[in-house]
LOROMAR-880571 format. One record per residue: y, z, x of N, C-alpha, C, CB in turn. Coordinates in pm, whole numbers, plus 50000, padded with zeros to 5 digits. Glycine has a CB too. Layout:
% residues N
YZXYZXYZXYZX
...
//
This chain:
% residues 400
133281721515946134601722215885135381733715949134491724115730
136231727616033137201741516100137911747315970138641736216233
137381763516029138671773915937139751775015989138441789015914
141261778715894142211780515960142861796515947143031769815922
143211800216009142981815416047144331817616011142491820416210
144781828915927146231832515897146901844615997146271837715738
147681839416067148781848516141149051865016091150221840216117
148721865716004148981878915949147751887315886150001876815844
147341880415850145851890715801144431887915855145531889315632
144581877315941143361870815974142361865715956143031873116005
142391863815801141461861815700141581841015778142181868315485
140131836615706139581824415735139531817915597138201825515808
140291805815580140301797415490140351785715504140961799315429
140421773215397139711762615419141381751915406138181760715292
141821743615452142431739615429143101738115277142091733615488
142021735115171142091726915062142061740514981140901714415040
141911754915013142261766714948143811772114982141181777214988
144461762815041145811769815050146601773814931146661761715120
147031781314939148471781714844149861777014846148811792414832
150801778314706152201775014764153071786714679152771757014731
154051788214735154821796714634156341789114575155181811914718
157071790514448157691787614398159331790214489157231792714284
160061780514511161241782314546162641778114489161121778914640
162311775614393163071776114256163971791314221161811773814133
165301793814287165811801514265166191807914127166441798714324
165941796614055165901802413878165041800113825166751798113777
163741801113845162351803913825162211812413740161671807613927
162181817613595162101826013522160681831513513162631821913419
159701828413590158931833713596158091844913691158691826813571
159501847813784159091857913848158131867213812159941863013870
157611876713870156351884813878156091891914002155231876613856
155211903113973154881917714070153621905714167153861937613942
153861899814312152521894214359151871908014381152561883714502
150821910214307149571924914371149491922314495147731925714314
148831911414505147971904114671149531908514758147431878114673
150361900214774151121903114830152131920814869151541893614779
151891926214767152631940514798151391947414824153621948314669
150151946114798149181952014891149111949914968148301952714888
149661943915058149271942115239150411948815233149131925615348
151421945715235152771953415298152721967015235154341945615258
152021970015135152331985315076153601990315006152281994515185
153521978614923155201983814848154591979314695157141971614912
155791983414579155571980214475156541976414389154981987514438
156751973114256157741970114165158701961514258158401983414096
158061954014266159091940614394158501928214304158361938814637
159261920814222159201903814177159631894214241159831900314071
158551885614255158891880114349158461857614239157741889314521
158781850514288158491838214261157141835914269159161830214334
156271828114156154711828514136154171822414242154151821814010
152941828614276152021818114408151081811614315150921827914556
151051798214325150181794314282149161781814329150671793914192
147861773714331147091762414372147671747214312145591765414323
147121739214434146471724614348145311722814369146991710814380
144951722014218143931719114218142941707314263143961721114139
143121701114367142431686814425141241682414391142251686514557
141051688414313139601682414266138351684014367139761666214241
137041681014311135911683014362135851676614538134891676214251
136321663614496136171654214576137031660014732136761640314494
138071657314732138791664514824138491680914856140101662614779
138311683514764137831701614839136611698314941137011716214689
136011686014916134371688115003135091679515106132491680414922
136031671915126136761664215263138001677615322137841645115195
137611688515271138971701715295139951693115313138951713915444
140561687015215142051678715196143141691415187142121667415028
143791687215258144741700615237145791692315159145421709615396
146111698715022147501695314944149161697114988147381703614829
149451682414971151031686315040151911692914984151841676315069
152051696814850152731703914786151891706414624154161697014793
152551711414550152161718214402153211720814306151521731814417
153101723814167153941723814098153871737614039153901713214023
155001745414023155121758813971154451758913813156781763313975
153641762513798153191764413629154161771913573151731772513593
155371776013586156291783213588157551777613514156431786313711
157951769913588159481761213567159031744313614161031769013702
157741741013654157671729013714158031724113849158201723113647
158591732213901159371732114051158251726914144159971748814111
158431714414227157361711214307157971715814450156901695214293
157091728914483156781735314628156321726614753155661745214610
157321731914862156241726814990155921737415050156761716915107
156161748715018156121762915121154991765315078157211776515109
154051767415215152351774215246152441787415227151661772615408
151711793215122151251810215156149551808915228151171821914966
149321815915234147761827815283147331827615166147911846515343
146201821515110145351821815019144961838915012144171811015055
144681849215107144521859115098145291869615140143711859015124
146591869515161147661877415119148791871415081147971885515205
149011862215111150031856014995151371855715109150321868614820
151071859215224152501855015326152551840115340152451861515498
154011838815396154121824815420154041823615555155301818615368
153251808015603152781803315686153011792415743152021803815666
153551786615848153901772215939152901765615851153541771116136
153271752015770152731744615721152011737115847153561738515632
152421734215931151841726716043150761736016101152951722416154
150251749016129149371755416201147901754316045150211773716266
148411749515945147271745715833146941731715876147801746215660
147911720215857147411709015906147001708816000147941701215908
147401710916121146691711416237146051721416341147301706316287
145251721116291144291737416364144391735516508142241739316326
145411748016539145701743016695145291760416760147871735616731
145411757816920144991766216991145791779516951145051761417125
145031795716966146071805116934145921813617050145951812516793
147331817217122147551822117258147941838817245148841812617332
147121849217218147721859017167148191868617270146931864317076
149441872817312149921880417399149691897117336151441875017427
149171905217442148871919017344149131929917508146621919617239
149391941417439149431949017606149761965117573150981941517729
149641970417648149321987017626150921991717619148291996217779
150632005517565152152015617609152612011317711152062031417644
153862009317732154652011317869154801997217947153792022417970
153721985417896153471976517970154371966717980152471972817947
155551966417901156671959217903156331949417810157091954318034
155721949417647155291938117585156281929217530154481941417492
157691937317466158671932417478159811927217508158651933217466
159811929917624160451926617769159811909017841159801942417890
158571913217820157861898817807157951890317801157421895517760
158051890617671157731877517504159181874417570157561884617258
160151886717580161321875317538161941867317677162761884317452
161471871917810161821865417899160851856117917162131872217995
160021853517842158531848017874159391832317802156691858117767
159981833117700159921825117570161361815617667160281836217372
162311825517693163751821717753163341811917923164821840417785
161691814817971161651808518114160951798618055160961816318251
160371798117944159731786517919160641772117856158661791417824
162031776617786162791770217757163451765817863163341774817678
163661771317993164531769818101163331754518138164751786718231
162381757718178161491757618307160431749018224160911774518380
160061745618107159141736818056159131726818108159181734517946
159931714118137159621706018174159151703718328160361700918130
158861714918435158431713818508156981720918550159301714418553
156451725818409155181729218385154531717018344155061739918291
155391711418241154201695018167155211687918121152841697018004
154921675218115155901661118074156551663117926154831645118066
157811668817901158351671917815158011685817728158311661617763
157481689717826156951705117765158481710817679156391718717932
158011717617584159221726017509158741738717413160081715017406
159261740617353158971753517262159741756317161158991765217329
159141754117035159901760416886159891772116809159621754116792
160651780416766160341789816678160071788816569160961796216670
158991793616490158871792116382159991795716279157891797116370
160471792916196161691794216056161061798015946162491780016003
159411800315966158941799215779158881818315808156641786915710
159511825915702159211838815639159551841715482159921848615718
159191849015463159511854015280161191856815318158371874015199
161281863315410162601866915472163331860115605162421880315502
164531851315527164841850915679164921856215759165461848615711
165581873115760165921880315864164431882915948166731893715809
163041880515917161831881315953161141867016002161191887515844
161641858815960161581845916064161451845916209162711839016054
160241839116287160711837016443161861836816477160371826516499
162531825016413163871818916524164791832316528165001802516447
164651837716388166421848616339165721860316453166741858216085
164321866116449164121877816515164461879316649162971880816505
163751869616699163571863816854165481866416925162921841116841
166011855016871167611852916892168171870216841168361836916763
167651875316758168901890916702168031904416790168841896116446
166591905216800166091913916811165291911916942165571916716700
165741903417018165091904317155165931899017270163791896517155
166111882417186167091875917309168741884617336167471857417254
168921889817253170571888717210170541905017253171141883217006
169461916217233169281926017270169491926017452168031929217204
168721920017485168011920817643169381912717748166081908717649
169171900717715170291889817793171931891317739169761872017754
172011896917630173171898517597173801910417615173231895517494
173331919317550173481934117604172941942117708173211940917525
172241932917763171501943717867171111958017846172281945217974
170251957617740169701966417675168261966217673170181966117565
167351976917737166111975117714165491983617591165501977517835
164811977017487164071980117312163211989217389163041964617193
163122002017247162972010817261161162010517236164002017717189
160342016317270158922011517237158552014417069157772020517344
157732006917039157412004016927156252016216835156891989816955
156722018016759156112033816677155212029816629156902042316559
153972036416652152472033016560152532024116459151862044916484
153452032716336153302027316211154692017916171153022039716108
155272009416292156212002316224155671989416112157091997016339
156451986916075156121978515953156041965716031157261978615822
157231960616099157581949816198156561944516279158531954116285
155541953216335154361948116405153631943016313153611957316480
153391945616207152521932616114153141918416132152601935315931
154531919716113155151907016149154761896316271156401910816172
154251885316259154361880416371155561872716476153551874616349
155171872116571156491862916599155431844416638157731872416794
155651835816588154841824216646155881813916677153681818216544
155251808716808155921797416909155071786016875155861800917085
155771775216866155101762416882155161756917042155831751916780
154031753317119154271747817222154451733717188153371750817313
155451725917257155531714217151155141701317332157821713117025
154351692917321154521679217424153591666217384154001683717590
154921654417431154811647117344152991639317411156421637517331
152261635217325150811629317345150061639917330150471622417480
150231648417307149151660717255149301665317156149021671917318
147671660517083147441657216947147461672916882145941647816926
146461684116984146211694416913147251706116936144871698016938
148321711416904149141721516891148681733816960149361723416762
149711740417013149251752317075150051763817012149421751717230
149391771316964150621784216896150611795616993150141792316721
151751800017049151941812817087152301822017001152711813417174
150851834116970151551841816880151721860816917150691838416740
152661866516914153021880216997153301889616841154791878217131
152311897316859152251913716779152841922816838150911920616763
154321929516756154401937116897154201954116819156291933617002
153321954816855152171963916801152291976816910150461955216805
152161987516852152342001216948151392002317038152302014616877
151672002717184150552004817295149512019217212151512010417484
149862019117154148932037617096147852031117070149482049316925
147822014816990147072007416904145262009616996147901988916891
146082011617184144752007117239144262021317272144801995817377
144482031017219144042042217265142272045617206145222053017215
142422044617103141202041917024140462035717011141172041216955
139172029916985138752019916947138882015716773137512020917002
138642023716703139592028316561140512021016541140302041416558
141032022216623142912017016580142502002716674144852031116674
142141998516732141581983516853141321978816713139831983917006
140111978716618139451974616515140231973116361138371983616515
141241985616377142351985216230143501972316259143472003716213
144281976016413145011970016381145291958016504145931978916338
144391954116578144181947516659143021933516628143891957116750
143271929016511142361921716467142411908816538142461920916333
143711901616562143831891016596142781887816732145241889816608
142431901016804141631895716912140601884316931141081904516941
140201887316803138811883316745138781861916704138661895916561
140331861916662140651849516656141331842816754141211848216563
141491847916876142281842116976141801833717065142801850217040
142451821217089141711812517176141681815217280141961801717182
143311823617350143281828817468144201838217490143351820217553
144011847017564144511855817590145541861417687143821859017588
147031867317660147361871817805147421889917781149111863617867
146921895217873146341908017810147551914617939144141911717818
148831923917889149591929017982149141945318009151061926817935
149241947918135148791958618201149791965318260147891955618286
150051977818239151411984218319150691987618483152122002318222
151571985418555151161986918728151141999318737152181981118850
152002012318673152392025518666151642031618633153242028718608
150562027318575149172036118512148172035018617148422029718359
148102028518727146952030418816147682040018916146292016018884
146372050518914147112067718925147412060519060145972087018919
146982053019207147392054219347148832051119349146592044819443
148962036519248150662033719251151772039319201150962024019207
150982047819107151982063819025152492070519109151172076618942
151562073719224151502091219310152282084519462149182100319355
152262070419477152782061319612154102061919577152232044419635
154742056719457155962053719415156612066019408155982046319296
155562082719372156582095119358157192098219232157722093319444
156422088419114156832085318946156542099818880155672071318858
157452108118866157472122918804156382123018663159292127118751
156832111318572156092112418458154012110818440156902100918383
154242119018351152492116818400152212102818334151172130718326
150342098418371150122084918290149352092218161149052071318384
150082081318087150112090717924148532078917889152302087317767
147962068917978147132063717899146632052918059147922056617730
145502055318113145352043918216144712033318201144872047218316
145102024818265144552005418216143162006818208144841990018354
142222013018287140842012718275140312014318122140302023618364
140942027818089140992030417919140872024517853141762033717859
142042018717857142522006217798141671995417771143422001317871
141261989217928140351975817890138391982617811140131964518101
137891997117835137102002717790136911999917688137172011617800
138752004717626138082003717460138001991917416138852010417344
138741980517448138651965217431137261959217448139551958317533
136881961917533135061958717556134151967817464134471962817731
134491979817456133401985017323133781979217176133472003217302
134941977817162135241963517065134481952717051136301956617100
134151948617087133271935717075132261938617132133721923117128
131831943917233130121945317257129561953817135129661954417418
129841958517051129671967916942129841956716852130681981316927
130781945516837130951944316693129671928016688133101941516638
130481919816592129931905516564129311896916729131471895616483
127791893316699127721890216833128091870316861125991896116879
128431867516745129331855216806130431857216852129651845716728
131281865216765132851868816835132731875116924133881876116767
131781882916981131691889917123131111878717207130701904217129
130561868017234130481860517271131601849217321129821859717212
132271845417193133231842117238134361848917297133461836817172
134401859617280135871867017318135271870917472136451883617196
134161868317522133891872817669133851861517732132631880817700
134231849317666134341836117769135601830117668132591823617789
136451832417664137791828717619138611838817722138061831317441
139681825917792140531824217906141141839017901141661811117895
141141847117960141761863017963142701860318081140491877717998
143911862618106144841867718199145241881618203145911861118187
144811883118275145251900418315146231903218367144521907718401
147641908518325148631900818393149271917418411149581885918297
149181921918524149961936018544151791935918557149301942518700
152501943418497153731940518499154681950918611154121941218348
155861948818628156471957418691156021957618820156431968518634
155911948818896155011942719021155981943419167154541924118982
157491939619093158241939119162158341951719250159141935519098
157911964219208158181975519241157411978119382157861984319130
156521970719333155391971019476156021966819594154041960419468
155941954319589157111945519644157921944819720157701943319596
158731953419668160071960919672159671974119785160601967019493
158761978019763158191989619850157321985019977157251999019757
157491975920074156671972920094155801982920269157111958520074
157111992720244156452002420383155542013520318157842011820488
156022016720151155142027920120153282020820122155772034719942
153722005520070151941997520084151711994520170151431985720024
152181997220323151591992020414150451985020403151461999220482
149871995420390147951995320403147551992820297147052008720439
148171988920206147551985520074148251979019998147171995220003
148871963920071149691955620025149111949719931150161948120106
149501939719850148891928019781148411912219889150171924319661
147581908819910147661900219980148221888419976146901899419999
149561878920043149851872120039150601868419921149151868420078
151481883719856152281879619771153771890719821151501880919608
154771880119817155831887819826157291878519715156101889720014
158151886019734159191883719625160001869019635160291896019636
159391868119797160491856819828159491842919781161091856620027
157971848119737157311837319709156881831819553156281839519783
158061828519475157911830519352156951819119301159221831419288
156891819519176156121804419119156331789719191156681801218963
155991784619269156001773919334156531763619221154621771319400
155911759019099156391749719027158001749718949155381748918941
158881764418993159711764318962160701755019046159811775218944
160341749319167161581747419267161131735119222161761752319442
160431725619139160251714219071159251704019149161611708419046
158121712219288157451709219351155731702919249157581721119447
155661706119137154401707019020153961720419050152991695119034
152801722518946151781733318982150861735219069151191735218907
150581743019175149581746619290148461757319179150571756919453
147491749319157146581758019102145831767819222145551748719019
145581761919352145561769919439146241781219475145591764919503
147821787019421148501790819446148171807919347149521780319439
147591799119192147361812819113145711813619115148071812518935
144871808819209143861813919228143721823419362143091804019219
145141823219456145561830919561146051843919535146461824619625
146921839719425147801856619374146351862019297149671855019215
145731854319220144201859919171143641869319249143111849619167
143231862719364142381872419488143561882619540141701861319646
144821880619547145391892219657144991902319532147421891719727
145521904219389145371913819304144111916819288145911911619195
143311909219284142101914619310141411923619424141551905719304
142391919919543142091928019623142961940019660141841921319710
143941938119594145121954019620144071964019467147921948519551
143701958919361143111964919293142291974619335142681958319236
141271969519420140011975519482140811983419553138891966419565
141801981519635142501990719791142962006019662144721978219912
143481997719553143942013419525142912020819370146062012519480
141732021719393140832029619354140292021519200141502045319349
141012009019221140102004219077139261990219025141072004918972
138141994519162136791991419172136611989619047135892000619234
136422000618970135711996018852136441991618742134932005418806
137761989818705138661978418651138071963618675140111979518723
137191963118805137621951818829135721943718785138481951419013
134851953518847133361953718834133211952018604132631974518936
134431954418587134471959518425134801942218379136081974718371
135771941118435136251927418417135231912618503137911929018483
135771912818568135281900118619133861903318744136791892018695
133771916518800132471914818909131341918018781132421929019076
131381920918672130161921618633129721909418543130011934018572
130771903718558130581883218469130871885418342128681873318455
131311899018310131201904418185132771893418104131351925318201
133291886918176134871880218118134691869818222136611891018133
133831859618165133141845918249134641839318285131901832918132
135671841018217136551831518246138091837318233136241819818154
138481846118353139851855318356140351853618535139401875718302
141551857818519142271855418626143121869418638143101841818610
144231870618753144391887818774146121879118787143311900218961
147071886918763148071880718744149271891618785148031875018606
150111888318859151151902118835152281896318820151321913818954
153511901818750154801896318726155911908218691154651885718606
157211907318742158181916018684159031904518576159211923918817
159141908518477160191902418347161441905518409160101910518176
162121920018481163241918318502163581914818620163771926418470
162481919118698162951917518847163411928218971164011910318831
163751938218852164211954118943164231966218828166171953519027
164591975018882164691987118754165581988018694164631999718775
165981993118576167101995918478168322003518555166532005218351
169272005618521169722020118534169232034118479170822019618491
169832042118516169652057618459169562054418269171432069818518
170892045118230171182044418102170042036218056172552039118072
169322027218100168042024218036168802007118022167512035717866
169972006318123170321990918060169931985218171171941986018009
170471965618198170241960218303171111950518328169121956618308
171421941118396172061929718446171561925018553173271931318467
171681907518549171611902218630169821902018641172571907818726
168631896818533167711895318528167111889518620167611892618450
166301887318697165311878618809163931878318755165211885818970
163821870018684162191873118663161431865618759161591869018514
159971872318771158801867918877157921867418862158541872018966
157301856218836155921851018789155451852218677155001855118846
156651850618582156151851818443155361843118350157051853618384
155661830818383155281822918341153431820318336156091815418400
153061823218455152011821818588150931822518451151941837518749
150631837018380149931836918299149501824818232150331844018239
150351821218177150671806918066149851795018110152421800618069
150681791718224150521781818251148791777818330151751780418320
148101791218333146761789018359146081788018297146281794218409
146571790418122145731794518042145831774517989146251810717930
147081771217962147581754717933146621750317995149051747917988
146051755018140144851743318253144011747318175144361745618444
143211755618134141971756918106141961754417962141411769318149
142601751917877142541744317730143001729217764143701752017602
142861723017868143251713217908144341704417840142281708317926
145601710117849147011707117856147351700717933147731715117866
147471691017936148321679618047149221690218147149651666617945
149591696718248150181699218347150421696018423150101703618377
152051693518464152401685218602151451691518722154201687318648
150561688618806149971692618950151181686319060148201684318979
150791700819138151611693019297150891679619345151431704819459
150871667919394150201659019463150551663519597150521644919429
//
C-alpha cells in the first residue's frame, strides 16, 4: 500500500486517513486548529473545523481515499485536502495519485532562487520540445492565497526577476516562507503517474550542519529525485582564478559531507534509497567560466562553451549523449581544479550509483553593481530536469 507523503511536514499517510477542512464562510463553528498552529508556531488564530470520513472498515483496508466530507459543524460538504498530521492544505491530486517528487535544494549563494524561477519560465517556454505536450501547472491549493504556488511564483519570483530585474535577497535561516512549499505539476498527455516539482527555498545555512540537514531538510528523505545546486564560486581554484574579493563563507565539498553523513548515519532503507535515487549536481554561475576562457586555459571545461547551449532547444530532440558529454567535461574540469575528492565523494566511490555533473547560468552574465539585471540568457537550465524525466522514464522527445 503506497504512502502519500505531505509537502510540508513529511509525515506518511494512507490515502483513506486524509482530512478535509470546512469552507463554509459562515461556519459558526470556527475553532483554535492546535495541530495546525503548532507547526507554524502561532496561537489564538480560528480557523474553520478539520474534520474525517469515516469510510468504513471496508474501504480503509482498499486505502479508498474519500472525495469529499461533511462539516459536523454547519453540514457544508468539503472538497479541500488537509495533512492528516498538520492540518495544511494539499493538491488533492498528489493524494490521488502518488506521483514522482523532484526536490530542488542548494547551498548559500547557489542561486536557488534565481533557479526555480527561470527553471519554471524555460520550462513553460521550451516544454514541448522536451516531451509531446509537455507543460507545467502551479499549484492554487493554500490556507492563503497570497501563499499559493501560482500567486507566489507570478508576485515573488517571476514578476521580481523578469519584471524588475531585480535579484531576491537570500533567504534568512528562520524565515517562515521556507516551510512553504512551492509545487509544480509536470503535466503530459498519456502519462498515467504525475510528476511533482517541489522547491524549499530554505536558507543555504540549512547545509552547514548536519543538525539543521536533519531539522529542516527533511524532504530529502522523501525525494524521488534530486537536483542538488552547487555554487561554482565556492571551489577555492575558481574563487582565486576569477580574483572574487569575498571569502567562501561555506565550500561545496562541506556541503555534500554533511548530506552524506545524513543518511549514512540515519535509516538504512532511506540511505539506501537516497544513494541510488537520480542526483544532478548541477553547479551554477558557469557562465563565468565561460566567459573567461583565457584565465582557464589549462583548465577549461571540456567541450563546453556558451555558443553550445542545450541542443533540444533549437527543436532538434534530446541528445542524451550530449548531457553525458557536459557530464564528463565537469567531471573533468572538477578534478583540474582540486576537487578530486568532491568527485571520489560522489560518484568515483559508487557511493551515488545514479548522478550526473551538470553546469548552468539562470542569468547568463552578472548583475550590475546595483544587484539588478536585463536582458536574461539562460544556459543549460533545463539540462538537470530533463535527465532526471529519462531516468523515471518520461516519454522524451530523442534526436533520431
Amino acid at each position: 500500500m503506497a504512502k502519500i507523503v505531505c509537502p510540508y511536514c513529511f509525515e506518511e499517510f494512507n490515502r483513506s486517513e486524509v482530512m478535509f477542512r470546512c469552507t463554509n464562510d459562515e461556519c459558526e463553528k470556527k475553532e483554535e486548529d492546535k495541530v495546525f498552529l503548532k507547526f507554524w508556531d502561532k496561537n489564538d488564530i480560528k480557523m474553520p473545523p478539520a474534520f474525517q470520513n469515516d469510510l468504513g472498515k471496508w474501504a480503509k483496508m482498499m486505502d479508498k481515499m474519500p472525495d469529499s466530507a461533511k462539516c459536523p459543524g454547519c453540514g457544508h460538504t468539503s472538497y479541500t485536502v488537509i495533512c492528516p498530521h498538520c492540518h495544511n492544505m494539499i493538491p488533492k491530486e498528489m493524494v490521488e495519485h502518488k506521483g514522482y517528487i523532484i526536490s530542488i535544494i542548494g547551498a548559500r549563494s547557489s542561486g536557488k532562487t534565481n533557479y526555480i524561477t527561470v527553471l519554471i519560465d524555460q520550462l513553460r517556454k521550451n516544454g514541448g520540445k522536451i516531451g509531446q505536450n509537455l507543460g507545467v501547472l502551479a499549484s492554487t491549493v493554500a490556507d492563503n492565497n497570497e501563499n499559493c504556488t501560482q500567486v507566489r511564483y507570478q508576485e515573488k519570483f517571476y514578476n521580481v526577476l523578469f519584471k524588475n530585474g531585480e535579484l531576491p535577497a537570500q533567504t534568512k535561516i528562520n524565515d517562515a516562507q521556507s516551510k512553504i512549499p512551492l509545487i509544480f505539476t509536470v503535466t503530459q498527455a498519456g502519462v498515467k503517474k504525475p510528476l511533482y516539482l517541489v522547491f524549499y527555498d530554505t536558507a543555504g545555512e540549512n547545509f552547514n550542519e548536519p543538525k539543521n540537514i536533519s531539522k529542516n531538510v527533511k524532504f530529502l528523505d522523501e525525494s524521488d529525485a534530486v537536483i542538488f545546486l552547487l555554487d561554482t564560486f565556492s571551489i577555492k581554484y575558481v574563487h582565486d582564478k576569477l580574483g572574487i574579493k569575498d571569502d567562501i563563507e561555506l565550500e561545496y565539498n562541506v556541503i555534500l559531507n554533511n548530506i552524506v553523513d545524513h543518511f549514512r548515519n540515519g535509516d538504512k532503507t532511506k540511505k539506501e534509497a537516497h544513494f541510488n535515487t537520480p542526483m544532478a549536481f548541477a553547479f551554477s554561475k558557469i557562465d563565468a567560466i565561460l566567459q573567461n576562457a583565457d584565465v582557464f586555459a589549462d583548465t577549461a571545461i571540456p567541450g563546453m562553451s556558451l555558443d553550445q547551449n542545450s541542443p533540444y532547444l533549437s527543436g532538434g530532440g534530446v541528445r542524451m549523449d550530449d548531457i553525458d558529454a557536459v557530464s564528463d567535461g565537469i567531471k573533468s574540469a572538477l578534478c583540474m581544479w582540486g576537487g578530486v575528492d568532491f568527485v571520489n565523494n560522489t560518484t568515483g566511490s559508487g557511493r551515488y550509483k545514479n548522478a550526473k555533473y551538470f553546469g548552468f547560468s539562470a542569468l547568463g552574465k552578472n548583475p550590475d553593481a546595483q544587484n539588478t539585471i536585463k536582458g536574461i540568457t539562460p544556459y543549460r537550465v533545463l539540462d538537470p530536469l530533463v535527465w532526471i524525466l529519462d531516468q523515471l522514464g518520461y516519454p522524451i522527445l530523442k534526436s533520431k
